[in-house]
C-alpha positions in Angstrom: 43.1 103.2 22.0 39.8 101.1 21.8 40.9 100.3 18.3 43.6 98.3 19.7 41.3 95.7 21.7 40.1 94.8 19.0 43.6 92.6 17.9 42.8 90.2 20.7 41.5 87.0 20.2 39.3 87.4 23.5 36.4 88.7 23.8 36.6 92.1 25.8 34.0 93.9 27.6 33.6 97.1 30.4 30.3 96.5 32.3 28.5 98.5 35.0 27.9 96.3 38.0 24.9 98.3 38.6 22.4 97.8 35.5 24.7 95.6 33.9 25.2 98.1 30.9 27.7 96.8 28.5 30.0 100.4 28.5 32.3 99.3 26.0 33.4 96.0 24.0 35.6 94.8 20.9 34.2 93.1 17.8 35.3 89.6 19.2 33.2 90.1 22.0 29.6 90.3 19.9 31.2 87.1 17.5 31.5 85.1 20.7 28.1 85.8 22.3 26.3 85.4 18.9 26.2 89.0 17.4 23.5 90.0 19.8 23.5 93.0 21.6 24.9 95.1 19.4 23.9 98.7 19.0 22.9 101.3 21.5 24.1 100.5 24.8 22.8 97.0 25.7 22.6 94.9 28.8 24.8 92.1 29.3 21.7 89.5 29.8 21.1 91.1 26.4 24.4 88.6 25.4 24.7 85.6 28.1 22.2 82.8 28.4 20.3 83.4 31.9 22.2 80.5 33.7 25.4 82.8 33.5 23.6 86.2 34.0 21.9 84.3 37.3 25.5 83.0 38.6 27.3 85.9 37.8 24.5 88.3 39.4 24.4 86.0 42.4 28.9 86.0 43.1 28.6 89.6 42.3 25.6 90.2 45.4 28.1 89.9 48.3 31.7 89.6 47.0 34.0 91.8 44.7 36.5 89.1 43.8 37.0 87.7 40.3 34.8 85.1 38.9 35.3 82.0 36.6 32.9 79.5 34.9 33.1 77.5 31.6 30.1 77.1 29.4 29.0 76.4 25.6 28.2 79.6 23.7 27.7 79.6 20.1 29.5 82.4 17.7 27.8 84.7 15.4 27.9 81.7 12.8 25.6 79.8 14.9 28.9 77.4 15.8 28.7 76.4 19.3 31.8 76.3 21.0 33.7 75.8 24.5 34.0 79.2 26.2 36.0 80.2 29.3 34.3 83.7 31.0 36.3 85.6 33.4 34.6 88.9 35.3 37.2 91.2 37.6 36.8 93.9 39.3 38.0 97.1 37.7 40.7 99.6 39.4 37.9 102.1 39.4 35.4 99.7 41.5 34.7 102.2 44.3 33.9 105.0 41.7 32.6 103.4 38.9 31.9 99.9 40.2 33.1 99.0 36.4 33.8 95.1 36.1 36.1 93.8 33.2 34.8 90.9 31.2 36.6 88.4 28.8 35.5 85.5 26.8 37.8 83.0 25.5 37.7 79.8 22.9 38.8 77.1 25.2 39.6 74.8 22.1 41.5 77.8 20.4 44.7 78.7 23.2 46.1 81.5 20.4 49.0 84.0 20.9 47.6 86.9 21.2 49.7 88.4 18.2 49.5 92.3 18.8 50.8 94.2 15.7 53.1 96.9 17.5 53.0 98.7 14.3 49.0 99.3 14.9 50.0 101.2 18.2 52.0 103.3 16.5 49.6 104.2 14.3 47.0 105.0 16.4 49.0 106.7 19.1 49.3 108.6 15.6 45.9 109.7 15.7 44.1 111.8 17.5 45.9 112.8 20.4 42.8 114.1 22.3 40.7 110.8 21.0 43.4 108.6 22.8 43.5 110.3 26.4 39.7 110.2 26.2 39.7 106.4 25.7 42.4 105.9 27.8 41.3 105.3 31.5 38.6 102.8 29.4 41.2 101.2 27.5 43.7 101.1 30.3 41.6 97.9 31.6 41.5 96.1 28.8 45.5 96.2 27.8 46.4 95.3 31.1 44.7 92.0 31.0 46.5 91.4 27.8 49.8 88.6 27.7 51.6 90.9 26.5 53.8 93.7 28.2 53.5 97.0 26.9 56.0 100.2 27.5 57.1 103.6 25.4 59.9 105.3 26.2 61.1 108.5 24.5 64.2 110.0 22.6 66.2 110.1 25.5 65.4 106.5 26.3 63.7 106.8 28.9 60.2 104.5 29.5 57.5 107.0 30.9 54.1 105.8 32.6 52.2 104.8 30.4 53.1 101.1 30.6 51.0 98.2 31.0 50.7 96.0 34.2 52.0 93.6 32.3 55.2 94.9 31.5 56.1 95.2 35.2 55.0 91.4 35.5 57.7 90.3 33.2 60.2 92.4 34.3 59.4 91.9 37.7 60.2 95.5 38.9 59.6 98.8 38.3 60.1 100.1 34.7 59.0 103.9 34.6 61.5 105.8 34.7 64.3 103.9 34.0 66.2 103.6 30.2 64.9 101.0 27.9 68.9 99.8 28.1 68.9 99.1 31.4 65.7 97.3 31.8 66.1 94.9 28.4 69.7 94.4 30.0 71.2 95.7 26.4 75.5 95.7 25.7 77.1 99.1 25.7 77.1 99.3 21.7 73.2 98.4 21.6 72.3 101.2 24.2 73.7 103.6 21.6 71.5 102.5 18.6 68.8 103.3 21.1 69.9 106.5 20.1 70.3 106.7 16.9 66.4 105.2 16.2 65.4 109.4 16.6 68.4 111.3 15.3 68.3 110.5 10.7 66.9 108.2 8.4 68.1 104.7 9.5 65.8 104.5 12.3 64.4 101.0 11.0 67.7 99.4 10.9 68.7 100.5 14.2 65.1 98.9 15.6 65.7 95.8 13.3 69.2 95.6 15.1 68.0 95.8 18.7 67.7 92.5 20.1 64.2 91.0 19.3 64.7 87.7 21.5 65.4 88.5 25.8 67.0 85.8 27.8 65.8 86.3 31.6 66.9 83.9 33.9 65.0 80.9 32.8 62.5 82.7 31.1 62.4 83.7 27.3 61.1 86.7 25.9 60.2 88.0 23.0 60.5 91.8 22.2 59.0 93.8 18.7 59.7 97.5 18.5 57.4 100.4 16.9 58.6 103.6 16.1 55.9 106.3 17.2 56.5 109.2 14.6 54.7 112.5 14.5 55.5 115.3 12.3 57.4 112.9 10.1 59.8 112.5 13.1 60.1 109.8 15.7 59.0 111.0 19.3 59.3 107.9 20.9 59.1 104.2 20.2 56.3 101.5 21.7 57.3 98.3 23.0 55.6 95.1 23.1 57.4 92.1 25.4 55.7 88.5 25.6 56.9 85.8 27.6 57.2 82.8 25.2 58.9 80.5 27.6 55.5 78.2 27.9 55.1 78.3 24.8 58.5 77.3 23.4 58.2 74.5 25.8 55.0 73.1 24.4 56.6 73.5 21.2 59.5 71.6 21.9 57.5 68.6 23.7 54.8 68.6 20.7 57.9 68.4 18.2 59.1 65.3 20.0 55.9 63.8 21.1 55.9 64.7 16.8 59.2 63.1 15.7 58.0 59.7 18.1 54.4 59.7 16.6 56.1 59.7 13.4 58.8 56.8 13.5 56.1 54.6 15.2 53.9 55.7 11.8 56.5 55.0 9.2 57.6 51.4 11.1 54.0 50.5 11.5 53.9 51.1 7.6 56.5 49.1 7.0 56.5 46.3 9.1 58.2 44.3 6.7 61.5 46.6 5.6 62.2 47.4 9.5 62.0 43.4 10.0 64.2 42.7 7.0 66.9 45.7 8.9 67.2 43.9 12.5 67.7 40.8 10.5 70.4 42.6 8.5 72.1 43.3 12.0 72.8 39.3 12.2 74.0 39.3 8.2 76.2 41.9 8.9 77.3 40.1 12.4 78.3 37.0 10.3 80.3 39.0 7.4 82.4 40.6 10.1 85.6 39.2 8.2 84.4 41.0 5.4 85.4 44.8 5.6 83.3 45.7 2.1 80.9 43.3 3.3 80.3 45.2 6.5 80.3 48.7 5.3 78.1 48.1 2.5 75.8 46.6 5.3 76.1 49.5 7.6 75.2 52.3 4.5 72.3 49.9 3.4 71.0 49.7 7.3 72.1 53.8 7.4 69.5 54.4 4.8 66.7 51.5 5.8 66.6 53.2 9.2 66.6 56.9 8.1 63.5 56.1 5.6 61.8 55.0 8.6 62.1 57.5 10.6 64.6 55.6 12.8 67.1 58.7 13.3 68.9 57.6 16.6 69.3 54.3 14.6 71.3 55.6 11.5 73.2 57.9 13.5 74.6 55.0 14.8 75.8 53.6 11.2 76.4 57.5 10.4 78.9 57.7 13.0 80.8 54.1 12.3 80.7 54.8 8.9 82.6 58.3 9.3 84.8 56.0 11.4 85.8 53.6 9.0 86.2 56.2 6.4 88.7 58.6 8.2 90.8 54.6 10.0 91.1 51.5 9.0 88.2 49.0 10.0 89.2 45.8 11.8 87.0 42.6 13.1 86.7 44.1 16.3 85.6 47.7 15.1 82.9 45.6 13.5 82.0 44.0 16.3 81.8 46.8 18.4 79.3 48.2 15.4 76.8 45.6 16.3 77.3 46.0 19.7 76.4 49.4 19.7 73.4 49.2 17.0 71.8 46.7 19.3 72.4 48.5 22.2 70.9 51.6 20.1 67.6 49.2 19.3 67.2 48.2 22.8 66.9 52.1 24.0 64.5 52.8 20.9 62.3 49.6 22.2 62.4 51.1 25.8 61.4 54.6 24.1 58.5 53.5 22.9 57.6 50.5 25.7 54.3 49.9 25.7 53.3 51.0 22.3 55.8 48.9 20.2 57.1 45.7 20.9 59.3 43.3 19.0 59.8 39.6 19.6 61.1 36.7 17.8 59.2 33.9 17.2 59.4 30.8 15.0 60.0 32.1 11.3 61.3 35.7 12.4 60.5 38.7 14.3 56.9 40.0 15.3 56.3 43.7 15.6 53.3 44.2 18.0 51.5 47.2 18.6 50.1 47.8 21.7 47.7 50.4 21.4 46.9 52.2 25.3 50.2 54.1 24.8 49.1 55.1 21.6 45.9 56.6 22.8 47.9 58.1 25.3 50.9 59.8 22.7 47.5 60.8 20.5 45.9 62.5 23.1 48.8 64.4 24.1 49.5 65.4 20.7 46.0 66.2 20.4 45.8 68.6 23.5 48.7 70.6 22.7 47.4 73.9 21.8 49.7 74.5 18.6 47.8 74.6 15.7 49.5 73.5 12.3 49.0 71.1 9.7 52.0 68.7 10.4 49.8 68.3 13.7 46.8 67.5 11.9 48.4 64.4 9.6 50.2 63.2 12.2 46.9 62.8 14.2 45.4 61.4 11.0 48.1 58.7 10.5 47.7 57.7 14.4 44.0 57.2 13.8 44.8 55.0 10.7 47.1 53.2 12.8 44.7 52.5 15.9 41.8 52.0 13.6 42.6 48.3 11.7 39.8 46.6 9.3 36.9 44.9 11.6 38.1 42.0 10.0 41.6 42.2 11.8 40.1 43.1 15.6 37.6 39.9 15.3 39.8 37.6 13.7 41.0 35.6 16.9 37.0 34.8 16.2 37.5 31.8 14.3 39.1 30.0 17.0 36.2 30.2 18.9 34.1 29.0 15.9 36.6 26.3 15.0 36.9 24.5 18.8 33.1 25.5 19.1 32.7 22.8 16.6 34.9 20.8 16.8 33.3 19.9 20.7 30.5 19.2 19.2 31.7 16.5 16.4 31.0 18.6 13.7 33.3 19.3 10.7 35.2 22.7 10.8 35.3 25.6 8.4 36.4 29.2 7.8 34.1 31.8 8.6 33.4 34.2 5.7 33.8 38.1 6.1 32.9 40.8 4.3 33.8 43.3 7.2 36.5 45.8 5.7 35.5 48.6 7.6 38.2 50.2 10.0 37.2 50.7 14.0 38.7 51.7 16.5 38.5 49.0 19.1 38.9 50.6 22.3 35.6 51.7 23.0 34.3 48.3 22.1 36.6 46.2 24.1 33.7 44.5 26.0 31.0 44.0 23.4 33.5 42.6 21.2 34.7 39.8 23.9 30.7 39.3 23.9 30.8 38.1 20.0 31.7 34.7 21.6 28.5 34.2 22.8 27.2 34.4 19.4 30.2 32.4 17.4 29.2 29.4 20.4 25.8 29.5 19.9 25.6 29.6 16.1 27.8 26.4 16.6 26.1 25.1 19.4 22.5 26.0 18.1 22.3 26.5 14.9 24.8 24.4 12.7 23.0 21.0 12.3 24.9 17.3 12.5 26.7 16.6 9.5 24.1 13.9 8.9 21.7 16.1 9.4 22.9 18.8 6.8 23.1 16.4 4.0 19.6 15.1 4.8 18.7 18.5 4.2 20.7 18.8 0.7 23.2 21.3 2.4 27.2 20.8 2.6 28.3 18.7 5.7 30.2 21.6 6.9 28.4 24.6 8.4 28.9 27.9 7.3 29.0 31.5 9.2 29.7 34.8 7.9 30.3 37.8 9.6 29.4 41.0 7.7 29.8 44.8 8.9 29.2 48.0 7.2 29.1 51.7 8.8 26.2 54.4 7.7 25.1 57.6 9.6 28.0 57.1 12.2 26.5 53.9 13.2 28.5 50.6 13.0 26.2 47.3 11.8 27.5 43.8 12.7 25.8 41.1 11.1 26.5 36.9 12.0 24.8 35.2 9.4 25.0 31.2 9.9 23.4 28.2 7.1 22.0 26.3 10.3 18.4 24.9 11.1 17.2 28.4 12.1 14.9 29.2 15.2 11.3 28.3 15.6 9.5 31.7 17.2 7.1 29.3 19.0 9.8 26.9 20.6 11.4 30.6 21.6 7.6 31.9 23.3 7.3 28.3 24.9 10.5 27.9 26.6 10.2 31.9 27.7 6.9 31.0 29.4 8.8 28.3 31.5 11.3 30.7 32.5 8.5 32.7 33.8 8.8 35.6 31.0 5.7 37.8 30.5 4.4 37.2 26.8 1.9 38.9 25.0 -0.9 37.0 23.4 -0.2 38.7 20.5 3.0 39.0 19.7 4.4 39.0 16.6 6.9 36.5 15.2 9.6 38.9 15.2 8.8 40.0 18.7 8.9 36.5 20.0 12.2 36.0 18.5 14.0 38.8 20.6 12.8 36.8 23.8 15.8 35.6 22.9 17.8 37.8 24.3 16.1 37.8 27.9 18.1 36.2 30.5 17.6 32.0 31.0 15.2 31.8 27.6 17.4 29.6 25.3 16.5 27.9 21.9 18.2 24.7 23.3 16.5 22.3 25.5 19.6 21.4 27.5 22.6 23.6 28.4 26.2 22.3 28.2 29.5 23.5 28.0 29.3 25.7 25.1 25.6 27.0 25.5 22.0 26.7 26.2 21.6 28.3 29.5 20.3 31.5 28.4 23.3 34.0 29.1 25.5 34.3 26.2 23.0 37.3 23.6 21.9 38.3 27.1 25.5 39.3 27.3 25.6 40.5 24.0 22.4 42.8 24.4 23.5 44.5 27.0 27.0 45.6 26.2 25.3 46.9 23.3 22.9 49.1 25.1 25.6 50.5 27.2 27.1 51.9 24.1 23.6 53.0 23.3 23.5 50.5 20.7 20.8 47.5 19.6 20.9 43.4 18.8 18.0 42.0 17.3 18.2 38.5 15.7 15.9 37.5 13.0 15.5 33.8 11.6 14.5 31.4 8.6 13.7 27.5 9.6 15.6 25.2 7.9 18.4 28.1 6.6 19.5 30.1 9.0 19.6 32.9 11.8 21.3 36.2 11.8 22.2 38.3 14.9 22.6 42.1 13.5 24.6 44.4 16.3 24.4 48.1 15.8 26.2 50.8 17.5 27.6 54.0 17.2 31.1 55.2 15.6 32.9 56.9 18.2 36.2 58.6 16.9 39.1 58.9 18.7 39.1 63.0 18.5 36.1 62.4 21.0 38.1 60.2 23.8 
């Protein structure tokens, strides 16, 4: 029977409360506590790190009731992981004083998948083998999901059923006929039967239902014949209550088919545009009946390609409509009516992570990304594990992940009307920032990037009579560069201006009463920069010079444990390099 713990994805262990002697465990038990303690009969502080061994020794001093704590172990592979460790009391406690340990993956919520066929076989074996390990193994089964019962030629479940089982069922089961409890029809009870009398035992199993509806609850039923002799002496059952998971699988399916269409419109901006303006085409051509249905098939497959199913049901149903009547201008009408209708519930669906407006040449999709975090992380937590999960996760992250270029852009507005307030021509800023981010993390040091778009402006960029003095283009120039190594994001704002002096920076730092040493470098005196009040400008005004702005800018790059530092050339230029680190959205 021991052989049969060893199916579970859990680590399973018997332990004597009173040295702590591990009495009995299953091969998932020594991968999940790193391989060690195995051979002879070891300890248990032999496997857990001491913290646990202290907490677990300390509940155990004056209470008998079962204990719970979470905690990072690392499997056999050296992997560490996120395990759960539950310790009950056994039955046997006043005997024995036996305690029941499990360890789970926290990250890894699996079905526990037992193959009924392997409890055949080993009920199979050794007869005297299994009521040796039987009071031992008794433990471990009943902590299992899944319900376990046997009943016998006659149809009749006998004792040796698991805990479980009567959990499920919710009553008694020994005793009774397997009929009665699974709540079979008249004409199933007699293939319960015929599974012992001739050769088509597997058929009459394979014909018993497999799928239990109680109540609200569904279950799940797999039958093994148990056959000694070369004949079948009784037949072991295995029930598991699948309800919770058939409802996570139905709310990841359409947390699934919404992460999806938001993917394929997003994709497409342009081709779901061009079908909400084909809604108005259609609207003016209702005279037309060819007109309109070739409209209605063309918006049918535009809305099916993206995902949009609700949408072309709509023209699926007119369409059918049309075909099997005759289509008149107020059919027609009451088409658009109802696709619109159907567009205003698929923009309520999704409120708050798509949005479409009109403005002044067309409609604007916007994306709005909190709800998106949101509809990722709930995809993201569900414990089903398959690869349609993984790409639509991937194609989310794409989505909330633009080019750095995109998430600063509203940046040249700042650099423009920084300018232009101080009489200087305008120009475009240059980037060479294609690197995707994920913005959320960075709200605030991003808002900070003013600062430093102001004060390249306001600082830096000379007059224009200045700049051709100086053989340079009357226009000043900024670029903004980024580029991502070793998880680390790196932000450089490069501008052509006059540069910083470091001794002008050491001089004004003094007069704000900042410590400097005597023998500072040059590069040292140009971070004073960022200290709050010391400003390369002599006078403050509306844009800059009061010694707050890469203050600003420093700090909300510490707090994402993240540097500035600014270096400079007189007469060409200053750059302000931000680095910080790439946090992925798998980590939120």
């Amino acid at each position: 029977m021991k052989q049969l713990a060893e199916y579970s994805s859990e680590g399973l262990a018997l332990v004597s409360r009173n040295d702590w002697t591990i009495l009995s465990c299953n091969h998932s038990f020594h991968e999940f506590t790193g391989g060690r303690g195995e051979g002879g009969r070891p300890r248990l502080s032999d496997c857990l790190p001491p913290e646990i061994m202290s907490a677990l020794s300390e509940h155990f001093a004056g209470r008998s009731d079962a204990w719970i704590q979470e905690h990072t172990l690392r499997f056999s592979t050296g992997r560490p992981f996120p395990a759960r460790i539950a310790v009950e009391v056994s039955e046997d406690q006043d005997k024995d004083r036996i305690l029941v340990l499990r360890i789970s993956d926290i990250s890894e919520i699996k079905k526990k998948d037992l193959l009924t066929h392997s409890v055949a076989d080993m009920l199979n074996s050794n007869k005297k083998r299994i009521e040796e390990a039987k009071r031992n193994f008794k433990s471990m089964l009943d902590l299992l999901p899944q319900g376990f019962l046997q009943f016998d030629p006659q149809g009749i479940i006998n004792r040796d059923h698991s805990i479980e089982a009567e959990k499920i069922f919710k009553e008694p089961v020994a005793g009774r006929h397997i009929a009665e409890v699974l709540g079979l029809s008249a004409e199933e009870a007699e293939l319960v039967a015929l599974v012992f009398e001739g050769p088509s035992a597997k058929m009459c199993l394979d014909a018993l239902p497999h799928e239990l509806q109680r109540g609200d609850r569904t279950l799940e039923v797999a039958y093994t014949p148990i056959v000694q002799d070369e004949k079948i002496v009784g037949v072991m059952t295995a029930v598991h209550d699948v309800t919770e998971s058939r409802a996570l699988r139905k709310a990841l399916d359409e947390k699934t088919r919404i992460a999806k269409t938001l993917h394929a419109v997003l994709s497409a901006k342009t081709e779901f545009i061009e079908m909400i303006d084909f809604i108005d085409l259609i609207e003016s051509s209702l005279r037309d009946p060819m007109a309109v249905r070739r409209g209605v098939h063309t918006l049918k497959g535009g809305f099916s390609f993206l995902e949009c199913h609700d949408l072309a049901k709509v023209c699926h149903r007119w369409e059918s409509d049309w075909r099997a009547g005759e289509y008149t201008e107020a059919s027609g009408r009451e088409f658009v009516s109802a696709i619109r209708s159907e567009l205003d519930a698929f923009l309520k669906k999704h409120n708050g992570i798509l949005r479409i407006r009109k403005g002044k040449v067309g409609y604007e999709i916007i994306l709005e990304g909190d709800r998106l975090v949101e509809l990722y992380r709930l995809i993201r937590s569900s414990p089903i594990q398959e690869k349609s999960k993984s790409d639509i996760l991937e194609s989310l992250e794409a989505l909330m992940s633009p080019k750095l270029e995109e998430t600063l852009g509203w940046l040249q507005m700042a650099w423009e009307d920084s300018l232009a307030k101080t009489a200087k021509p305008t120009s475009q800023i240059s980037w060479d920032a294609a690197v995707p981010v994920f913005p959320m993390p960075y709200r605030d040091l991003f808002k900070a990037f003013v600062h430093i778009v102001r004060n390249a402006a306001a600082h830096g960029i000379e007059s224009p009579e200045q700049r051709a003095s100086a053989g340079k283009p009357r226009a000043g120039h900024l670029t903004i560069s980024a580029s991502v190594s070793n998880d680390m994001y790196r932000i450089c704002f490069t501008d052509d201006g006059r540069g910083i002096e470091p001794s002008k920076i050491i001089e004004f730092a003094r007069k704000r009463g900042v410590t400097v040493a005597p023998d500072m470098s040059a590069h040292e005196a140009m971070q004073l920069i960022f200290e709050p009040d010391v400003s390369s400008k002599e006078e403050a005004d509306d844009l800059a010079g009061r010694g707050l702005g890469l203050h600003i800018v420093r700090h909300e790059a510490n707090l994402l444990n993240g540097s500035a530092e600014v270096t400079s050339q007189p007469g060409k230029g200053t750059t302000v390099t931000i680095t910080f680190p790439k946090y992925l959205m798998c980590n939120l």
